[in-house]
C-alpha positions in Angstrom: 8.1 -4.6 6.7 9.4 -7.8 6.7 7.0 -9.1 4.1 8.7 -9.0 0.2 8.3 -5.7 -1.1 8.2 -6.7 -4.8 9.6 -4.4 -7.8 9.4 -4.3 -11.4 12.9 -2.7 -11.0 14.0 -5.4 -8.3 15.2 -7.8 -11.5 17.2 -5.6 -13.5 20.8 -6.1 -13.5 22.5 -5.7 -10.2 25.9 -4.0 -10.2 29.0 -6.0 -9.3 29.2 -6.6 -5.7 25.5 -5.9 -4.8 24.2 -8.7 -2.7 22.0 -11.1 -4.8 20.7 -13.8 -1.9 17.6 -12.2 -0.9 14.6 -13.3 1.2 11.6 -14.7 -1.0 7.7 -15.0 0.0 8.1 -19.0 0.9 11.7 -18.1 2.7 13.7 -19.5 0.1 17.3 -17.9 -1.0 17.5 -16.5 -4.7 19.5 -14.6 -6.5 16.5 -13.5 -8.7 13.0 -12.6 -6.8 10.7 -14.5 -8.0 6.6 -14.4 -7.8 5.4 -17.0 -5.3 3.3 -19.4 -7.3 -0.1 -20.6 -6.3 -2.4 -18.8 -3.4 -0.4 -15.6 -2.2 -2.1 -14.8 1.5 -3.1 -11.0 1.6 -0.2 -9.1 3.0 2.8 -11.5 2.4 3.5 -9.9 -0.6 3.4 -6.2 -1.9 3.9 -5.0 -5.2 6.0 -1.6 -5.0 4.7 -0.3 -8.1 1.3 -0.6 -7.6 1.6 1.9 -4.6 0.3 5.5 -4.8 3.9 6.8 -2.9 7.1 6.2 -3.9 9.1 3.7 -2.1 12.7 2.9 -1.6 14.2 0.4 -0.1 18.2 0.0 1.2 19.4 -3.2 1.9 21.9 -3.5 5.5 25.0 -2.0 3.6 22.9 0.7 2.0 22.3 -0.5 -1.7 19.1 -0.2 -3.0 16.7 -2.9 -3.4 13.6 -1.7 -4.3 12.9 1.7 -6.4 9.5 1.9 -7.5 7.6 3.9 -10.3 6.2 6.9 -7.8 9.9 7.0 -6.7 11.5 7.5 -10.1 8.4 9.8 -10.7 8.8 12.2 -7.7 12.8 12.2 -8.0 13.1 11.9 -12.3 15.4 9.2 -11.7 15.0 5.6 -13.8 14.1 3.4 -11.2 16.1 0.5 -13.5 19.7 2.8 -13.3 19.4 3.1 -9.0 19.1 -0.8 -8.4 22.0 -1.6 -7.0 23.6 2.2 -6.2 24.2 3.4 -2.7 21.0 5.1 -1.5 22.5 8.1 -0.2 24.3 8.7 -3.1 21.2 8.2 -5.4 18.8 10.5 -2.7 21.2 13.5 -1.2 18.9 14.7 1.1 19.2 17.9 2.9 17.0 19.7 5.3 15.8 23.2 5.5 19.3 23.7 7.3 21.0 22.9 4.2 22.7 20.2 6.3 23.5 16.7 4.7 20.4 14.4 6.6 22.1 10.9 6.1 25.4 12.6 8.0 23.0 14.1 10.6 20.3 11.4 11.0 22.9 9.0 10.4 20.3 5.7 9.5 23.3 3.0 9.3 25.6 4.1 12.5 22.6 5.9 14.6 20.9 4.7 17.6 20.2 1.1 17.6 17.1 1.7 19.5 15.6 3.9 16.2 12.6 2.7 14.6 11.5 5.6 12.3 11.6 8.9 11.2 8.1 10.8 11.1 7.9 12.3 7.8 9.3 15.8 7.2 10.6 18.2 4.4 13.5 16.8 2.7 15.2 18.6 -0.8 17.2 16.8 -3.5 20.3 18.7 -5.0 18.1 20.7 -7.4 15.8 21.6 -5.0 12.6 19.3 -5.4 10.6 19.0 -2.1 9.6 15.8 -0.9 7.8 14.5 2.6 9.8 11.8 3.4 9.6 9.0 6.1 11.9 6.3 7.4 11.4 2.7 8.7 14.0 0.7 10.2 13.8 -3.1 9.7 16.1 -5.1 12.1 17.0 -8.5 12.7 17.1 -8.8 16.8 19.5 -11.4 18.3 21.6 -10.9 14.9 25.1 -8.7 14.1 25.4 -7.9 11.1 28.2 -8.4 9.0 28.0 -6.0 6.1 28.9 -1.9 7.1 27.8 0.9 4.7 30.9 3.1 3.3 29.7 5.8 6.5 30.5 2.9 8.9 34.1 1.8 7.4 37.2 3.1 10.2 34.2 3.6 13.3 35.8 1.9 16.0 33.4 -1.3 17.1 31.2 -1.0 14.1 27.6 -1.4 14.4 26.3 -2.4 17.8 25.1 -6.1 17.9 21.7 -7.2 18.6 19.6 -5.2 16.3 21.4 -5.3 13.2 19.9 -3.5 10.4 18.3 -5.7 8.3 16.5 -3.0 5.2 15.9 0.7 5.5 12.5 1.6 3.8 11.9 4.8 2.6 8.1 6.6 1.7 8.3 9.9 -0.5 5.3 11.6 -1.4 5.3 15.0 -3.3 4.8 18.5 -1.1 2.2 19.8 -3.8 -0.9 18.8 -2.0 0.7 20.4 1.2 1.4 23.5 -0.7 -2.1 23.6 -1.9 -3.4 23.4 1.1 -1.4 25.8 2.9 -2.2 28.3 -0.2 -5.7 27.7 0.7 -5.5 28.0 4.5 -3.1 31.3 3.6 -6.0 32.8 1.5 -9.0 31.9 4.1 -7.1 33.8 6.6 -6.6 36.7 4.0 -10.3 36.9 3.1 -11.6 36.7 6.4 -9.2 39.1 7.4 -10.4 41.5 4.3 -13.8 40.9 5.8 -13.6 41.9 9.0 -11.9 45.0 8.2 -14.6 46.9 7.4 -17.4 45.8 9.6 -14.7 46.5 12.5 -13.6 50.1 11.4 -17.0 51.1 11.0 -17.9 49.8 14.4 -15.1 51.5 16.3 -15.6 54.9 14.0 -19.0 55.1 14.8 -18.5 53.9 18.6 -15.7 56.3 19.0 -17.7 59.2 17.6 -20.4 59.0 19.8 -18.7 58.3 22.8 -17.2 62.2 21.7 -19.4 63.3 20.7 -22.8 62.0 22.0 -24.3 65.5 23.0 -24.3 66.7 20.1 -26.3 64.4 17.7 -30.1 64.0 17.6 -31.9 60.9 18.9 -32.5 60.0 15.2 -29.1 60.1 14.4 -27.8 58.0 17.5 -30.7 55.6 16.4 -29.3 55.1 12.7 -25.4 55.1 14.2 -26.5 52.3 16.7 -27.9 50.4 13.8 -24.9 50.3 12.0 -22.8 49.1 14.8 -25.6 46.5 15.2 -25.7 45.4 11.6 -21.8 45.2 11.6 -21.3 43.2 14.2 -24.1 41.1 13.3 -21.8 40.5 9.9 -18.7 39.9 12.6 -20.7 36.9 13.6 -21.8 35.5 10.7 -18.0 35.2 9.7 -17.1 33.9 12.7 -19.5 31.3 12.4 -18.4 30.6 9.2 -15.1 30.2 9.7 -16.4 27.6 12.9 -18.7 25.6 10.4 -15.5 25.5 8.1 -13.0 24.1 10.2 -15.9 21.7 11.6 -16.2 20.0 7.9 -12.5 20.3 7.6 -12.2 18.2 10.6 -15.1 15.8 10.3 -16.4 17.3 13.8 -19.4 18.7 12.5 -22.3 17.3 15.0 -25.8 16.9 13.5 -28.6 16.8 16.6 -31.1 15.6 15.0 -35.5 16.0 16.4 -38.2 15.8 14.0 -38.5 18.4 11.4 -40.8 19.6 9.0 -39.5 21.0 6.2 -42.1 22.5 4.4 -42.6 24.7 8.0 -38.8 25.6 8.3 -39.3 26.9 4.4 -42.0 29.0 5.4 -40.5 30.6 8.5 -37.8 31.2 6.1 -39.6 33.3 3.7 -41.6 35.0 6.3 -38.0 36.2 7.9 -37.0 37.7 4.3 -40.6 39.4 4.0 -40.0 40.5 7.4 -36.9 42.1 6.1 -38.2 44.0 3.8 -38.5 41.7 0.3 -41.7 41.4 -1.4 -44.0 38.4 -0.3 -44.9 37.8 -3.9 -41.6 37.4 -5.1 -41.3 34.0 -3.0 -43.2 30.6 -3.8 -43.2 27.2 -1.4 -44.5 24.2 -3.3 -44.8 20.7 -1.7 -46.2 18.0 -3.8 -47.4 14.9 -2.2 -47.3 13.4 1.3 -43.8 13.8 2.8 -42.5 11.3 4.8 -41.0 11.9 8.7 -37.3 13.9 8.9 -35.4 13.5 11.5 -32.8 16.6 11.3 -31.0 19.0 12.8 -33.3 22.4 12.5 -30.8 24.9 13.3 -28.1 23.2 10.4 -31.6 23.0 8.4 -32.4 26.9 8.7 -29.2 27.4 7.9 -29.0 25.3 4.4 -32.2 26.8 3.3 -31.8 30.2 4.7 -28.6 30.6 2.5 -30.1 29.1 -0.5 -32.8 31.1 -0.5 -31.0 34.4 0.0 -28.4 33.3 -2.7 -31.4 33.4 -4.9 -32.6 36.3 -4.4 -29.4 38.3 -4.1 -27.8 36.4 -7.4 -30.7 35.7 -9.4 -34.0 37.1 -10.4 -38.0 36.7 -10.5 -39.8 34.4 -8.5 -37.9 32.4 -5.9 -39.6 29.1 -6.0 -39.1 26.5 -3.0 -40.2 22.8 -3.4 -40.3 20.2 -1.2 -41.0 16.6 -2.3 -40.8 13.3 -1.7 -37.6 11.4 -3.2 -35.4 8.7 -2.9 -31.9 8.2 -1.9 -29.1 5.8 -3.1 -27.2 4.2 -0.6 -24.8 1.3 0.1 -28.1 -0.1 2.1 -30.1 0.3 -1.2 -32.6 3.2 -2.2 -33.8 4.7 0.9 -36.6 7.1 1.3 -36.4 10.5 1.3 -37.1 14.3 1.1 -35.8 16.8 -1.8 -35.9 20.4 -1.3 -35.3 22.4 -4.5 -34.6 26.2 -4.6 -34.8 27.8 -8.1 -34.6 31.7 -9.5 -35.1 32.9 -12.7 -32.0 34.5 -13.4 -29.6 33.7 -15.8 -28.4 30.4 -14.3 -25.1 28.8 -13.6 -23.5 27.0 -16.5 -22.7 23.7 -16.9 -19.0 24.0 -17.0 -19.2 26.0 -13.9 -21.8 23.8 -12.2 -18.8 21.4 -10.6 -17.3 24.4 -8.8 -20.3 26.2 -7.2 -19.6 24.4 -3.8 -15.8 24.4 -3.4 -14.2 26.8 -1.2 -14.1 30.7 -2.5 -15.8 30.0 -5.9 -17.4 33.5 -7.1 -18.9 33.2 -10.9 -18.8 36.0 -12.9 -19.8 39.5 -12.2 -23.3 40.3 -12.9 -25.0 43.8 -11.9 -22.5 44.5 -9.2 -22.4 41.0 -7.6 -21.1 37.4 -8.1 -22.9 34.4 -7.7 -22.2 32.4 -4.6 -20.8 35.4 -2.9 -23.4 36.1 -0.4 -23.1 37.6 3.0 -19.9 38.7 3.9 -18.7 38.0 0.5 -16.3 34.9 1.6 -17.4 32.8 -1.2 -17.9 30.0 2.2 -21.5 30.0 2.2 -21.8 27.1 -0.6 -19.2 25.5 0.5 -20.7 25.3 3.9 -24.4 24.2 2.7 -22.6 21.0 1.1 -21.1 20.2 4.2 -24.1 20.5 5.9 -25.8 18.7 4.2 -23.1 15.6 3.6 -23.3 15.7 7.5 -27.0 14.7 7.2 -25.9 11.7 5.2 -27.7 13.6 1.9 -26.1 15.3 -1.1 -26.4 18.4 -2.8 -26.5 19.7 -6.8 -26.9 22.5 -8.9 -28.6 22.7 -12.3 -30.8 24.6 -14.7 -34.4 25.4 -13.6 -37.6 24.2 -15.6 -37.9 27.6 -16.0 -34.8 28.9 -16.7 -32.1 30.2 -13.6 -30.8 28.4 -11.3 -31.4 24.9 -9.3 -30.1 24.3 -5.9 -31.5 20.8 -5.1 -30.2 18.7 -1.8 -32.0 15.7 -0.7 -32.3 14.1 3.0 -32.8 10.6 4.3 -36.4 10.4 5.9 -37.1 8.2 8.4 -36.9 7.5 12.1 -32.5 7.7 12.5 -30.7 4.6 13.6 -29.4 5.0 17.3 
């Protein structure tokens, strides 16, 4: 931080008694910052405005310096008015103790050994959240001779050797946090909804047969059994889920990839939802032209088109049509070749508006016939979500659109070839 920290608010007018000297880019004392002329090297000099967080910085008696725009944003203070003020009288922070932070913290009398704060809640007087961290900027070998207003009647003042040079403050806005946490807070709640009933019917039916088991008929044990069965089959599948989520969330999602032919995983596919009881002619597989070799991972690739395929069937209607074919890829190495795997129905379709939503996290489209489209399995509204990930983790991408013949389009394409080691 000892590089200028540049601010369009930096050259208003500075209040009487505000030191005016301050450090340039070349080294040289001013009382007005000015922009170095000529080649600037990258790094020796940041424009405050220009970044996304706000910024505020305290010289060593505690005036503020710098105040830039996401500052004045975040806090609805004029970044122009501040210049000059004392900073803990322009930010009053508190904690979630209601307890003064500059009083307990203490920045400008605290440890000298201090270097920052990690960032944490901190409230303004009317309440507004903000994550806030702290740098400390000293000046080693140095005492300084300026005290802040906190420091006036301490006996022996600051201690020497690492005078405190600037105090640098980041605030960023708690609405992404709270967003998140919202959505964390309702994946618990679904899940939780979700397992409720696959678990009470497994313990009621468990329960009444261990009770009862004499007097039932081998039939009816059978059909009890295969509820448990199916239920805790649906336990699993939203456990998985919920594994494959926080996986993507993380970036930990491990693709192994062996040779795969697509066309064959389709087909064993379909054959598993015949074998389930749908009819065989309500399924196509087309695969135009020579494909070339995929090296993927076949479980994560069963699992993409196994949940496109029974999204189509459960949401939409006719024929289920699958089509593999060759295709290329855009990539920052050029267009590369590849392998495009398109699932279509002949349903009513997704709309475009709605089209950009499909594959976030808990999207269900509107009720049609008793279900919602992308709710599939245990109803989390995760499966989508999931597919993209999946896919993204094979270093393809993933869209929906209108069918040729009307429904629905789920269309992902993969990067052929042998994989880089």
């Amino acid at each position: 931080m000892d590089e200028l920290i540049s601010s369009r608010a930096s050259s208003a007018p500075q209040p009487a008694g505000t030191p005016t000297n301050r450090e340039t880019a070349n080294g040289n004392a001013s009382g007005v910052t000015p922009l170095p002329e000529g080649p600037v090297p990258i790094g020796s000099l940041v424009f405050a405005d220009e970044l996304p967080d706000g910024v505020v910085v305290a010289d060593e008696v505690g005036r503020i310096v710098v105040f830039n725009r996401a500052a004045g944003r975040l806090t609805g203070l004029d970044p122009a008015e501040v210049i000059g003020k004392f900073v803990f009288d322009v930010l009053p922070l508190r904690d979630a103790d209601d307890r003064d932070w500059w009083v307990h913290a203490d920045p400008y009398h605290g440890l000298p050994t201090r270097t920052r704060h990690p960032e944490r809640s901190l409230y303004l007087a009317d309440g507004t959240e903000l994550l806030v961290s702290v740098g400390y900027v000293r000046a080693r070998g140095a005492r300084g001779d300026g005290q802040s207003p906190r420091e006036r009647g301490v006996p022996g003042g600051r201690p020497p050797g690492l005078a405190l040079r600037r105090l640098v403050i980041s605030l960023r806005g708690a609405q992404q946090r709270e967003r998140l946490e919202r959505s964390r807070a309702e994946l618990v709640s679904t899940v939780a909804h979700e397992l409720r009933s696959p678990l009470t019917s497994v313990k009621g039916f468990t329960a009444t047969l261990l009770a009862k088991w004499g007097r039932f008929t081998d039939d009816q044990k059978r059909v009890m059994l295969e509820t448990v069965n199916a239920d805790a089959d649906r336990v699993t599948r939203l456990i998985t889920e919920l594994l494959d989520v926080s996986r993507i969330e993380s970036g930990r999602m491990e693709v192994h990839r062996q040779l795969v032919d697509l066309p064959d995983r389709a087909r064993k596919i379909i054959a598993g939802r015949v074998a389930a009881g749908d009819a065989e002619d309500r399924f196509r597989l087309e695969v135009p032209g020579d494909l070339p070799e995929t090296w993927l991972d076949a479980d994560k690739i069963d699992q993409i088109l196994g949940n496109l395929v029974e999204n189509a069937v459960r949401h939409g209607a006719g024929i289920v049509t699958v089509v593999v074919e060759p295709a290329h890829l855009d990539s920052e190495e050029g267009e590369l070749d590849a392998v495009a795997v398109s699932v279509r129905d002949q349903g009513e379709g997704i709309s475009p508006d709605v089209a950009p939503r499909v594959f976030r996290q808990f999207w269900r489209g509107k009720p049609r016939g008793g279900s919602r489209r992308g709710q599939h399995g245990g109803g989390t509204g995760l499966g989508l979500y999931i597919v993209k990930g999946l896919v993204e983790a094979h270093g393809g991408t993933i869209g929906v659109r209108r069918a040729p013949g009307g429904g629905a389009e789920f269309r992902f394409i993969v990067p052929a070839g042998t994989p880089i080691v």
